[in-house]
N, C-alpha and C positions, 0 to 999 in steps of 0.2 A: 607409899611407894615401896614395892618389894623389891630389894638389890640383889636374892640367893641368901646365899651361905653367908652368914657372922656380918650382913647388911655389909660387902663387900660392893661398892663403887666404881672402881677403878684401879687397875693395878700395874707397876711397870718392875719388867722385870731387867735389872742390868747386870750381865757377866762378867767378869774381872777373876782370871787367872784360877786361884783356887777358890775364890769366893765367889758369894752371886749372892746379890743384893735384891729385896724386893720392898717397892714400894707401894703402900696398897693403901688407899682412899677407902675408909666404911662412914657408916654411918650410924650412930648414937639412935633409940628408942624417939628420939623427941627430934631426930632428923637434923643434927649437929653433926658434920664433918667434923674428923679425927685422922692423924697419920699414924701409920707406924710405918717402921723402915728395921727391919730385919736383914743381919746378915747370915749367912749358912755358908761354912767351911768345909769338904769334906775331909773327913780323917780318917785314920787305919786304926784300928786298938788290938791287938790281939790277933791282926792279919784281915780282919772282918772290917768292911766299911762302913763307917756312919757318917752323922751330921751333927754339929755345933753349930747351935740356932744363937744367937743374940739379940734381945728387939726392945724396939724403944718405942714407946708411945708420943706422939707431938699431938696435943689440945690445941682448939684456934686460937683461944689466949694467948701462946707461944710462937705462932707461927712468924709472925714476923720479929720476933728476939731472934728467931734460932735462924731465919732466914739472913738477917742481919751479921749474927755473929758467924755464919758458914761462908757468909759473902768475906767480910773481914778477911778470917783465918786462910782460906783460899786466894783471896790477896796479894797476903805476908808471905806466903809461901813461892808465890810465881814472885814478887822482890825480891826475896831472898834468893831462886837461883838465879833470877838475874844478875842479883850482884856477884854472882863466881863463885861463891866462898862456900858451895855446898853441887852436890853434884845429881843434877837431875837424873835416874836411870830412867830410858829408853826402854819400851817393849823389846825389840832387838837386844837389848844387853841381857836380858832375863832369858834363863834357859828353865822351861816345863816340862820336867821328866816325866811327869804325869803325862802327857801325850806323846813317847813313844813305844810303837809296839813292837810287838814282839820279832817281827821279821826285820827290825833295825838291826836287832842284838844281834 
C-alpha cells in the first residue's frame, strides 16, 4: 500500500495560540503504524520569522503507556483546578498580539 510522501497515513492538524501541533499517523517498510506528534512555534530572531519544530516519536509498543499516562496527568490537572488552589486561565484572559494589525495601532 502506497500512503505518498515518508508512508504518511493520516494526519491531524491542531492550532493553539502560538503553536500548532500535528499529529501524523505513517507507516514503517513492514506496515507497522507509528506516531509522531510534532510541535512548531513561530518565532522572530533577528526581526525575520521562523519555526521551532519539536517531535516525538510514539512506537505501538508505547501507545497505550503514553495513552495511559496522558489520561492520568490530564486528570490531576482538571483535580487540581477543581480544587481552587491553582487558577485555570480562560482563552478570554490570554491577550495575542500576534493578531493585531496594523490599522488597531
Amino acid at each position: 500500500m502506497d500512503y505518498g510522501k515518508n508512508n504518511e497515513v493520516y494526519s491531524k492538524v491542531v492550532r493553539a495560540g502560538k503553536r500548532t501541533y500535528f499529529f501524523d499517523i505513517k507507516s514503517t517498510r513492514g506496515n507497522e503504524l507509528y506516531l509522531t506528534i510534532t510541535e512548531s512555534k513561530k518565532t522572530f530572531i533577528d526581526g525575520k520569522e521562523s519555526y521551532q519544530k519539536h517531535k516525538l516519536f510514539l512506537y505501538k509498543e508505547d501507545f497505550e503507556k503514553f495513552q495511559d499516562g496522558l489520561s492520568n496527568v490530564l486528570d490531576k490537572i482538571n483535580e487540581l483546578n477543581d480544587s481552587g488552589e491553582y487558577k485555570t486561565e480562560t482563552h478570554e484572559d490570554k491577550k495575542d498580539y500576534s493578531e493585531v494589525s496594523f490599522d488597531d495601532l
